[in-house]
ZAMIKE-727323 format. One line per 10 residues: number of its first residue (from 1); their letters; for each residue y, z, x of N, C-alpha, C, CB. Coordinates in steps of 0.02 Angstrom, whole numbers, plus 32768, in hexadecimal, padded with zeros to 4 digits. Each point is the difference from the previous one (the first is absolute). Glycine has a CB too. Layout:
N
NUM) a) Y:Z:X:Y:Z:X:Y:Z:X:Y:Z:X ~ ...
END
This chain:
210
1) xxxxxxxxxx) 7D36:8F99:26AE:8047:8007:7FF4:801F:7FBE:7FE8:8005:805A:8057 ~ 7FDF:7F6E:7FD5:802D:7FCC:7FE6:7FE7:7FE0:7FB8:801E:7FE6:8080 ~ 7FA1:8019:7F7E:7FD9:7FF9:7FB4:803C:802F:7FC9:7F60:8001:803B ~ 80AF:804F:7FE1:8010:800E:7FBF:8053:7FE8:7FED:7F9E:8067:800B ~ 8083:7F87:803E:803D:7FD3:8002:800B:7FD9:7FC5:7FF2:7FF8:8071 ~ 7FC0:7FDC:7FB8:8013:7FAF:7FBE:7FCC:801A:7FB2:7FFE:7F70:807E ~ 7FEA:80B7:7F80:8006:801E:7FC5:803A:800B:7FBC:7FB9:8023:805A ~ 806B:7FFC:7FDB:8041:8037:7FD9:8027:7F9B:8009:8010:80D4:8042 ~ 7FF2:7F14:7FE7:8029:7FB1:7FE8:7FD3:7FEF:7FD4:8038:7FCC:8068 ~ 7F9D:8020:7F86:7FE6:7FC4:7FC6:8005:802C:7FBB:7F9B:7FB3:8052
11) xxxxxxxxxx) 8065:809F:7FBE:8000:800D:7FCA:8054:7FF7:7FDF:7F88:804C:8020 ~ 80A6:7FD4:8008:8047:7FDD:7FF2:801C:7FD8:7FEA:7FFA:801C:802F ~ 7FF5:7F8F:7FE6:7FE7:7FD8:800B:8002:7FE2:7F9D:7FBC:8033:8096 ~ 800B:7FE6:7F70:7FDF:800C:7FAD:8023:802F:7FD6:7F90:7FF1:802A ~ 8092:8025:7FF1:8034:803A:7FC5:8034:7FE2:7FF4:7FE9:806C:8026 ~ 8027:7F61:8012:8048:7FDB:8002:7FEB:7FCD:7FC1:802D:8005:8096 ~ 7FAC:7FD3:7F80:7FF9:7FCF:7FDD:7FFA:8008:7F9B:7FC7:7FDF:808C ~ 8009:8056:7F72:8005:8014:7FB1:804F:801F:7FF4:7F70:8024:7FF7 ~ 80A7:8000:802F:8058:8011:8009:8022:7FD3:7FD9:8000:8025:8076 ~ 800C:7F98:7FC1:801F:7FB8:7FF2:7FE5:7FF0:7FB3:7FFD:7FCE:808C
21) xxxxxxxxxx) 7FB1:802B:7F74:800C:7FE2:7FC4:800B:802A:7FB0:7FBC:7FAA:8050 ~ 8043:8098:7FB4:8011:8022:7FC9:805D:7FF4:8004:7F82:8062:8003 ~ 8089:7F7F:8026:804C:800B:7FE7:8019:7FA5:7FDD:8021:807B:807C ~ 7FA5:7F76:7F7B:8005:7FAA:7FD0:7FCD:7FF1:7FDC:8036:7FC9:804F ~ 7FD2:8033:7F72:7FD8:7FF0:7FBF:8008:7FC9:7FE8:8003:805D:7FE5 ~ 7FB5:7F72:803C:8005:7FB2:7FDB:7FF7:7FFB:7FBE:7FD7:7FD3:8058 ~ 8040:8019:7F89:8007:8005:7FB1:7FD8:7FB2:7FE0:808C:8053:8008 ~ 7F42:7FB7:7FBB:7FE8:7FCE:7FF0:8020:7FC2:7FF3:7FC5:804C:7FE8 ~ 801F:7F86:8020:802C:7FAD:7FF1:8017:8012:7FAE:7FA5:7F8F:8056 ~ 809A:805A:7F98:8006:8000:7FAF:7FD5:7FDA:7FE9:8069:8010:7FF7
31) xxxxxxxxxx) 7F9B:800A:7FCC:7FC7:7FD9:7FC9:8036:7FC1:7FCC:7F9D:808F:7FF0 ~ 8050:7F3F:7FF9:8020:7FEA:7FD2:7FF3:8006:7FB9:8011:7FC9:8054 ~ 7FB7:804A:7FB8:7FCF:8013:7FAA:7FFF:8034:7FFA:7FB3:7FBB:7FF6 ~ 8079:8062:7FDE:801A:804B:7FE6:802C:8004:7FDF:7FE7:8028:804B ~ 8020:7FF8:7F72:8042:8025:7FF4:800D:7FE1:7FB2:8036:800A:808F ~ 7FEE:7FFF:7F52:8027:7FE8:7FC2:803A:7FD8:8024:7FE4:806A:7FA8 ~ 8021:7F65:800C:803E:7FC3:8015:803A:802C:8009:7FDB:7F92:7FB5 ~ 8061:804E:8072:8037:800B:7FF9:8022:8015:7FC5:7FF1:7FC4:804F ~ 8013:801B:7F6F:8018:8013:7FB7:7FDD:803F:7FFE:800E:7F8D:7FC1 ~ 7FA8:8086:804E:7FDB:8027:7FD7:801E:8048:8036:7F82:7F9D:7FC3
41) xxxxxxxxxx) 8086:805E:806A:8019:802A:802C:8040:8013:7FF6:7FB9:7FD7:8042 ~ 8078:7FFA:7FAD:8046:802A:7FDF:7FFB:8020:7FBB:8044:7FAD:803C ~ 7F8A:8045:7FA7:7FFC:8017:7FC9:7FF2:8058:8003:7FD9:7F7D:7FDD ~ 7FF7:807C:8056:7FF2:8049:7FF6:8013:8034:805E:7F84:7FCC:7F82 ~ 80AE:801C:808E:8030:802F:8029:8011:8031:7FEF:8022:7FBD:801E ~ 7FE1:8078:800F:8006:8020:7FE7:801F:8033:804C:7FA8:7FD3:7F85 ~ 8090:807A:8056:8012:8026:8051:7FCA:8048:7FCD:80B7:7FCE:8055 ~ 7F17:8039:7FD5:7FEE:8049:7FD8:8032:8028:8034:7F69:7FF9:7FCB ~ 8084:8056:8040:8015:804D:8018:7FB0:801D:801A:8078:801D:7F97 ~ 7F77:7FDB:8055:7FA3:8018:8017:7FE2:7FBB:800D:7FE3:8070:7FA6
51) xxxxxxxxxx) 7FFC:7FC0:809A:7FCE:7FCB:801B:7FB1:8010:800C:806A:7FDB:8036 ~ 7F64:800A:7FCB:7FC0:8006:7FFF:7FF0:8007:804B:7FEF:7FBF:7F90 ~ 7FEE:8088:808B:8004:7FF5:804F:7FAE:7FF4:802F:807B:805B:7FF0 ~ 7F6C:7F77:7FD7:7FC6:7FD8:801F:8018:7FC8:802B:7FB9:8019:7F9E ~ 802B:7FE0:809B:7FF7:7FD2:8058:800D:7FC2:7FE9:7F9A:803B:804A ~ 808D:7FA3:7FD3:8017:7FBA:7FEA:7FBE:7FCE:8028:80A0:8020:7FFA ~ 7F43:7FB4:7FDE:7FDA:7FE0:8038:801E:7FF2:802F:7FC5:7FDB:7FC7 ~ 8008:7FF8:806D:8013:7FE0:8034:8013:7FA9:7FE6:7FB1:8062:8052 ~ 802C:7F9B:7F91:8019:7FA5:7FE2:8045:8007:7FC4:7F62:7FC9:8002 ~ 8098:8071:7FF2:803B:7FFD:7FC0:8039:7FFF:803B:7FCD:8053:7F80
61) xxxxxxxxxx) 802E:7FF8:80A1:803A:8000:8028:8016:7FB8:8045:7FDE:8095:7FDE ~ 7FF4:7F55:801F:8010:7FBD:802D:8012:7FB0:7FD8:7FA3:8043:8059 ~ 804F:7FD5:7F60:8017:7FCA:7FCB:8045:8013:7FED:7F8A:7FE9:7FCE ~ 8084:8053:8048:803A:8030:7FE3:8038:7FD4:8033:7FBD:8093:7FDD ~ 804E:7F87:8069:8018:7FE8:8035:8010:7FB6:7FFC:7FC7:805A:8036 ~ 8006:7F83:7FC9:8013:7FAB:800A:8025:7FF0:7FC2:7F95:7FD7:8043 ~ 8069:8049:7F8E:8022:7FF3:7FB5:8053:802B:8014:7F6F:8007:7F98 ~ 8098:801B:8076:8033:801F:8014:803D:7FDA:802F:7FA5:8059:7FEF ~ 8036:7F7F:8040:8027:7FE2:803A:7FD1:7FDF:802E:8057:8058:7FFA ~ 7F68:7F93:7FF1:7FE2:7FE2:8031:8010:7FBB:8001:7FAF:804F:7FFD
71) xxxxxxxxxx) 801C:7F88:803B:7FFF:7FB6:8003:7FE4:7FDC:7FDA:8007:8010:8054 ~ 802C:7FC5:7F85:7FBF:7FD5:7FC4:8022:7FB1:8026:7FF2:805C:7F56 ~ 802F:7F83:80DD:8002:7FDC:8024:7FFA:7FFE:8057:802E:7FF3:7F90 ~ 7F8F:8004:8083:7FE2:802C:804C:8028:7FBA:8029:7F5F:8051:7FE9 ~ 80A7:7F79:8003:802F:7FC8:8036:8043:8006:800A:7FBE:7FB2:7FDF ~ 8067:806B:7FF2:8046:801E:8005:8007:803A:801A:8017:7FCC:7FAD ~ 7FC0:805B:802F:7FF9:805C:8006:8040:8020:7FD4:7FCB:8002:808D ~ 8030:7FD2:7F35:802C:8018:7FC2:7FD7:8036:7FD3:803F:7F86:7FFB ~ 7FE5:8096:7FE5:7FF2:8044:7FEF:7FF6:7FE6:7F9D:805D:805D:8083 ~ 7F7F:7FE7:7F5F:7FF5:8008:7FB3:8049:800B:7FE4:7F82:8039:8008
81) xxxxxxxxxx) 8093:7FEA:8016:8057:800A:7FF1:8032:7FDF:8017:7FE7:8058:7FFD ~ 8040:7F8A:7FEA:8031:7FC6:802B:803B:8040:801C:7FF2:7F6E:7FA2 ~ 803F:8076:808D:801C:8033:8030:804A:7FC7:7FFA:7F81:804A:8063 ~ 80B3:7FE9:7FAF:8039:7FCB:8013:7FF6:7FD8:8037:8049:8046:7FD7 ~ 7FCC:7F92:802B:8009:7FCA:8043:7FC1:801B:8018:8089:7FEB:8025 ~ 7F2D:8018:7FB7:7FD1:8002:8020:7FE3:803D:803E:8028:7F8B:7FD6 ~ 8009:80A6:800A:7FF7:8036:803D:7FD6:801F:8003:8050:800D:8008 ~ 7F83:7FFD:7FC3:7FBD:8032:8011:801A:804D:7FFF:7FC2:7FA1:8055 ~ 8082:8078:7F8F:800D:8041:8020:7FD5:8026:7FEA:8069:7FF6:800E ~ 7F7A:8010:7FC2:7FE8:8044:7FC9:7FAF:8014:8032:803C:7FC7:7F59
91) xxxxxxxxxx) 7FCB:8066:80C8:7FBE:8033:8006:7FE2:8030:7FE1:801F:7FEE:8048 ~ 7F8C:8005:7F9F:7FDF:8013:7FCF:7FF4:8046:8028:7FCF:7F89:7FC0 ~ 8037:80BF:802A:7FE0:8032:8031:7FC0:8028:7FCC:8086:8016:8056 ~ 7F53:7FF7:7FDE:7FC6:8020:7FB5:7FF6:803C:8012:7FB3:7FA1:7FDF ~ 8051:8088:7FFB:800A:8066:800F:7FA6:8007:7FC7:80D6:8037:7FF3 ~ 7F00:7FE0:803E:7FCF:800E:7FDE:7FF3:8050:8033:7FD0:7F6A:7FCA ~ 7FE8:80AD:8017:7FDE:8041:8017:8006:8000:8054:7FA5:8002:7F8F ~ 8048:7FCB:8089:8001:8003:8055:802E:7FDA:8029:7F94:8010:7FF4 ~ 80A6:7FE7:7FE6:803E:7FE0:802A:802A:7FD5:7FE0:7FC3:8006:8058 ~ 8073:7FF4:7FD0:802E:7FBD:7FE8:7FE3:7FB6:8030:8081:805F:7FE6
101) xxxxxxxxxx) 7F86:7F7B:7FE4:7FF7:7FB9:8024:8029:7FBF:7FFA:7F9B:802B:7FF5 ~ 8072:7FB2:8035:801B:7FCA:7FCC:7FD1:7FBA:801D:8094:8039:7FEA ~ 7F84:7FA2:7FD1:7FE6:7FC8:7FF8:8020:7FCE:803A:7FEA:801F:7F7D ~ 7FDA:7FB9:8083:7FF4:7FD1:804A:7FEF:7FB6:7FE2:7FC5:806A:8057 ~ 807C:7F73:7F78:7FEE:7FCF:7FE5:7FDD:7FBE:8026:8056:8038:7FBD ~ 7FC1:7FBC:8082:7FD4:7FD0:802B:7FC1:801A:8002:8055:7FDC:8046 ~ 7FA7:805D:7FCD:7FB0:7FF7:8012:7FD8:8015:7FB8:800D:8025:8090 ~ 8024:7FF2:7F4C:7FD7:8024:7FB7:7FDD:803F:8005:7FE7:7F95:7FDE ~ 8041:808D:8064:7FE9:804F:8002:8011:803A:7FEA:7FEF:7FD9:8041 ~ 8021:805E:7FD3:8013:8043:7FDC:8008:8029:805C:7FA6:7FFE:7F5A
111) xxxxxxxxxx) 8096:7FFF:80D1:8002:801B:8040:802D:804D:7FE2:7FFF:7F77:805F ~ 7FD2:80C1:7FBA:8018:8050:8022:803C:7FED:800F:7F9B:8037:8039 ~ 808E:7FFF:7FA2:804D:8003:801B:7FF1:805F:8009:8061:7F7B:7FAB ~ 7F89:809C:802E:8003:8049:7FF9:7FAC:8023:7FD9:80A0:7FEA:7FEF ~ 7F68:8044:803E:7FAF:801A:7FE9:800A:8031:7FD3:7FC4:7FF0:806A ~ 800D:802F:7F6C:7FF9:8032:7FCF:8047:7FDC:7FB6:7FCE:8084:807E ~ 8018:7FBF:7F45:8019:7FE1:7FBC:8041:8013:8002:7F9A:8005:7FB9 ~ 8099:7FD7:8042:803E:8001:7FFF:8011:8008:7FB9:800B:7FC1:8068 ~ 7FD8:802A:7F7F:800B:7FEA:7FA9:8038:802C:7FDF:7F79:7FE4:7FED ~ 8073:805A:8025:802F:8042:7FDD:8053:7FEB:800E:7F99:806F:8023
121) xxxxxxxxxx) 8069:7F58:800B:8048:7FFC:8011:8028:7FED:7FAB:7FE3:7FCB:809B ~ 7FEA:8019:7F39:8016:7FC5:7FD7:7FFB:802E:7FB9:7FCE:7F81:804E ~ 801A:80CD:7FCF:7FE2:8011:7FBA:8033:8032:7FD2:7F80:7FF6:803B ~ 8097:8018:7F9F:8034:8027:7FCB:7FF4:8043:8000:8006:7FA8:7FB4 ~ 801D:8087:8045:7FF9:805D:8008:7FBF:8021:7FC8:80A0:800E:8019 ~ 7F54:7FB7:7FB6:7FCD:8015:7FDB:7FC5:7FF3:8013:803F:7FFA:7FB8 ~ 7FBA:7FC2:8086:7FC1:7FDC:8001:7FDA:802C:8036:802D:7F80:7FDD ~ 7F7F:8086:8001:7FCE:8026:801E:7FDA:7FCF:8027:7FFC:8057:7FA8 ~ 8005:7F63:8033:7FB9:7FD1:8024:8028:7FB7:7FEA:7F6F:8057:7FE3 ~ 8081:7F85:8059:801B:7FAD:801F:7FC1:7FDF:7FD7:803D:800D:8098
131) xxxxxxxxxx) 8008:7F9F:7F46:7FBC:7FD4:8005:7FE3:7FF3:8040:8027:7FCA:7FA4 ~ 7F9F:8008:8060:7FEE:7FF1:802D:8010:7FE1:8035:7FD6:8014:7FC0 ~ 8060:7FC7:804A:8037:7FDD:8028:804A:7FF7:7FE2:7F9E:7FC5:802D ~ 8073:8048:8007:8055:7FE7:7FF0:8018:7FD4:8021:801E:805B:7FE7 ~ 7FE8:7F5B:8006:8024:7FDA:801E:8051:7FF9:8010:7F9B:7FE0:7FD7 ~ 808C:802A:8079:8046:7FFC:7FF7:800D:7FC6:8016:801A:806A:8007 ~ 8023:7F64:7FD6:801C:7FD1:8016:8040:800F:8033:7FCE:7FD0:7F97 ~ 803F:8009:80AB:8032:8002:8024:800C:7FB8:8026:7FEB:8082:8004 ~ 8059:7F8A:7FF2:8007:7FB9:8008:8048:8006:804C:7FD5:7FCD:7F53 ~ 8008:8004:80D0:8027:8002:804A:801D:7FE5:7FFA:7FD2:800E:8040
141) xxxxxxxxxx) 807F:7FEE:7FBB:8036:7FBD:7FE9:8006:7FD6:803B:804E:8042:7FAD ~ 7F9F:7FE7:80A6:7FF8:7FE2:802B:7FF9:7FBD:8001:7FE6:8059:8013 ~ 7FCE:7FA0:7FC0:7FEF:7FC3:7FDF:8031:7FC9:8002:7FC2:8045:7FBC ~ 8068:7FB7:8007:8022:7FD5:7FED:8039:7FD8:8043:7FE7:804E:7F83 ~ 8017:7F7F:807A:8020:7FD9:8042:8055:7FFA:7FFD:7F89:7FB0:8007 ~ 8082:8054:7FBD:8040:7FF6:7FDD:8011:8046:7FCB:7FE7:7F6E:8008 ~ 806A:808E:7FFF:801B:802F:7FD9:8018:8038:8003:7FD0:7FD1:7FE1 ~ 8054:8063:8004:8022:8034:8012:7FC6:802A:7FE8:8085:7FE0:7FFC ~ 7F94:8052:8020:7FBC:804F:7FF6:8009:7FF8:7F96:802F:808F:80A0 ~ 801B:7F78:7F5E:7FE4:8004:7FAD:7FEB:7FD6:7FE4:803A:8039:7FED
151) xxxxxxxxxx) 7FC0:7F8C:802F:7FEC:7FCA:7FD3:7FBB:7FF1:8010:8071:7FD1:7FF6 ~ 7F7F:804F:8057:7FB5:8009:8002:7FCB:8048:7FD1:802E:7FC1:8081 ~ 800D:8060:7F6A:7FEA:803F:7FCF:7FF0:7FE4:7FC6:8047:8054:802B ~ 7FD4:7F88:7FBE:8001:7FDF:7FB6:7FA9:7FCD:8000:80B3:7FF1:7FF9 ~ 7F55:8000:8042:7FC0:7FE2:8007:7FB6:801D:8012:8056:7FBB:8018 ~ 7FB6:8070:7FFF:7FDC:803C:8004:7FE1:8015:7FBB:804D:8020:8060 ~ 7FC9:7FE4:7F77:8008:8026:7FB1:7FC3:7FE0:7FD0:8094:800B:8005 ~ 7FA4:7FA2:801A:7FED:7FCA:7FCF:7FAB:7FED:8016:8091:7FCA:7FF4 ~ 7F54:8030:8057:7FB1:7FEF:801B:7FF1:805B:7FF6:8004:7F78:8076 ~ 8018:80A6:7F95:7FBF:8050:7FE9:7FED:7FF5:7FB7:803F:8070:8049
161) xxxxxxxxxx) 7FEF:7F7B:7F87:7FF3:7FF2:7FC4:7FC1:7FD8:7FF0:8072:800E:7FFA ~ 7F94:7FA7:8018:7FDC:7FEC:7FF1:7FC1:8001:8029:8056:7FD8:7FC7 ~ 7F9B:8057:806D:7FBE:8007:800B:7FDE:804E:7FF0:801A:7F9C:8058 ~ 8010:8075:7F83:7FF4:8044:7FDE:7FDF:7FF2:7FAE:8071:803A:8051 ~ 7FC0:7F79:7F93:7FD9:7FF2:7FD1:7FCB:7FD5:800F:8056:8017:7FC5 ~ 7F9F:7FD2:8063:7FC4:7FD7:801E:7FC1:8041:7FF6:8051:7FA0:806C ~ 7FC1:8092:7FA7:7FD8:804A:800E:7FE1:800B:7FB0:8060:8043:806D ~ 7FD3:7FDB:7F7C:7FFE:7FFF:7FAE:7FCF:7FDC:7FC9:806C:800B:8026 ~ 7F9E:7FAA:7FDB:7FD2:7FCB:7FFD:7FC6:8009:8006:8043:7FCE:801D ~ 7FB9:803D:801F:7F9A:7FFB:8019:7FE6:8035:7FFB:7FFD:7FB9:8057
171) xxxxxxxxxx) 8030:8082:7F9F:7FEA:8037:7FDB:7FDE:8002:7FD1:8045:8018:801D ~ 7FF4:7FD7:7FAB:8000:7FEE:7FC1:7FA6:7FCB:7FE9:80AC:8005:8013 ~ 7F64:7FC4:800A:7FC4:7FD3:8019:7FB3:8012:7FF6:8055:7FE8:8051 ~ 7FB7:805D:7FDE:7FB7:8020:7FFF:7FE8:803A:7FFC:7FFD:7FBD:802F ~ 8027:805E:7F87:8005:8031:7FF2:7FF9:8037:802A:7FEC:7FC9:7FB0 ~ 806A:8039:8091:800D:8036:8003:804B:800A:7FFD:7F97:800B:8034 ~ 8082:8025:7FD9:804B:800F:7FEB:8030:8016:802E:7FD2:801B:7FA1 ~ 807A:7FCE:806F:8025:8016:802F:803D:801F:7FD7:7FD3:7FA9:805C ~ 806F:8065:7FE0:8018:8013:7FED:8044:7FF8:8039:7F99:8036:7FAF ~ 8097:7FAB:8037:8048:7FEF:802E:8028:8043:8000:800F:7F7B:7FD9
181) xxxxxxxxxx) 8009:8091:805F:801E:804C:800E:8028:7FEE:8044:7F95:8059:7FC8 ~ 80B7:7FBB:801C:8029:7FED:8044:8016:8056:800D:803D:7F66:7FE5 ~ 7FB3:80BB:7FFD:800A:8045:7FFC:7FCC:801D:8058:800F:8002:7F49 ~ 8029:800B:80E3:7FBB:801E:8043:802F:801A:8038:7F93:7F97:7FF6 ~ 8040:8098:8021:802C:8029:8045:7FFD:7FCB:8042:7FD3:808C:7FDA ~ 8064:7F47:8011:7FF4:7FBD:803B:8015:8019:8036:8015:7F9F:7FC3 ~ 8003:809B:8066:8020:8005:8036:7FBC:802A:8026:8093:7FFC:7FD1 ~ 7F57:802E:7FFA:7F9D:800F:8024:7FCD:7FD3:7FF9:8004:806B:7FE1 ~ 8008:7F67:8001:7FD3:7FAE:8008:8025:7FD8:803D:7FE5:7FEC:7F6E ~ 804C:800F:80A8:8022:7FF0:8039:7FEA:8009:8053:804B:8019:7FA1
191) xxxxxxxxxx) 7FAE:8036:803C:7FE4:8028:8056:7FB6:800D:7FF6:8073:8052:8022 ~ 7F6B:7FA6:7F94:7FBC:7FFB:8024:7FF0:7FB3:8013:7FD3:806B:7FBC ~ 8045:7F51:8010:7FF2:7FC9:802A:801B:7FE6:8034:7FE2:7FF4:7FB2 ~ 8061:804F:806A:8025:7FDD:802F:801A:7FB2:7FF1:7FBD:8050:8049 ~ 8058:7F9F:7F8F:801E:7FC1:7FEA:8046:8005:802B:7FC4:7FF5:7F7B ~ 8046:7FD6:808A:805B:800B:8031:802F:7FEF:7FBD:7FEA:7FBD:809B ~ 806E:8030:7F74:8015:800C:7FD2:8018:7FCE:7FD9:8008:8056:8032 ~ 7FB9:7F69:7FCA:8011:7FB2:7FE2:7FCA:8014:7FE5:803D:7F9D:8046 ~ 7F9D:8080:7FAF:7FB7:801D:7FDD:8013:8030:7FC9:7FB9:7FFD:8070 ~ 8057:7FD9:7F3C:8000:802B:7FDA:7FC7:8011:7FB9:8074:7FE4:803B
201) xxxxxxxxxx) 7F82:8041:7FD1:7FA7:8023:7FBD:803E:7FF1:7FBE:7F93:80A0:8049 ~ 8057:7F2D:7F9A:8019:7FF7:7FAE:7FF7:8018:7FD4:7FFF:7FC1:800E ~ 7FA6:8045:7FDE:7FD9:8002:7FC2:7FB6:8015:8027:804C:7F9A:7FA9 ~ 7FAB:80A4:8032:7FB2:8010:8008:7FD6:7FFD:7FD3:801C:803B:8041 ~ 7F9C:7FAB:7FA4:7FE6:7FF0:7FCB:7FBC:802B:800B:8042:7F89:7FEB ~ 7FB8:80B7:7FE6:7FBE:8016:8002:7FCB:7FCA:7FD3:8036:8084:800E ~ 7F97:7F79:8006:7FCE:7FDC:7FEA:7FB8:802C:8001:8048:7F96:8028 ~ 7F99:805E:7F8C:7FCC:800D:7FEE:7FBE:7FD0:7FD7:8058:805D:800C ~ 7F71:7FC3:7FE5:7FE4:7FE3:7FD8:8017:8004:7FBC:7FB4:800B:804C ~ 8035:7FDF:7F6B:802C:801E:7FC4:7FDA:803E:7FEE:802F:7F8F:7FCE
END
């Protein structure tokens, strides 16, 4: 009896533990050797309407992230995107086949907020099939230390922007393709990420291969 006790524990035990770690995805170190120059990358930007719905790697999509808003100064813990007064507000969220996640710029992870494909939240009355991820930007004005709510809105706008074109870029970069969309049912993105009400979804960017 007590054998099959501590049985049914270690096996638990062991269910917990793979549990915990399916709900965090270490994402590869960025690479620095990749991509087309900057010039050569505005050159050929581009917003398609169709997307290609082949699996994003694992190194693209973790080159994707740190280019988006990650750490390219680890002694400060300053960001790819500059922020007002340094606030860091903008949160990267990633809507793929088995959940929502968001980005974990200190540690450079991908943490479970929500299980199964949400994606359809983002998709139009015609659309049959999702690219392969949808990245949403939201930005917590919380953040900001200073300022009135609208003047923390304005700032809001201004860092989703530029780490949306940060997005765009490294797309562009390595031949694959996004797409800026402030068009979204934010009040059912609200209650599935449970965001409170300094937590606002700006811009969602489907992303594909080309």
């Amino acid at each position: 009896m007590k054998k099959g006790v501590l049985i049914c524990l270690i096996f638990s035990l062991v269910t917990n533990l793979f549990a915990q770690k399916s709900e965090s995805i270490v994402l590869n170190p960025p690479s620095k050797d990749r991509g087309k120059s900057v010039i050569d990358a505005m050159w050929h930007r581009a917003s398609p309407r169709e997307f290609d719905s082949k699996k994003i790697s694992h190194q693209d999509l973790s080159d994707l992230l740190w280019a988006a808003n990650g750490i390219n100064r680890p002694d400060e813990g300053k960001r790819t995107a500059p922020s007002a007064v340094n606030a860091q507000d903008v949160d990267v969220y990633v809507f793929n086949e088995t959940g929502v996640y968001i980005y974990n710029a200190q540690k450079h992870t991908l943490e479970l907020v929500v299980e199964g494909d949400n994606r359809k939240i983002f998709a139009g009355p015609q659309d049959d099939s999702y690219p392969p991820i949808l990245l949403l930007l939201v930005s917590d004005i919380s953040r900001f230390r200073i300022g009135e709510d609208a003047l923390k809105l304005e700032w809001a706008a201004i860092d989703t922007g530029i780490v949306a074109q940060n997005i765009l870029l490294f797309c562009t970069s390595i031949d694959m393709v996004g797409r800026p969309r402030a068009f979204m049912d934010k009040d059912t993105i609200k209650e599935l990420l449970k965001l409170n009400d300094k937590q606002y979804p700006i811009l969602n960017i489907p992303v594909a291969y080309k």
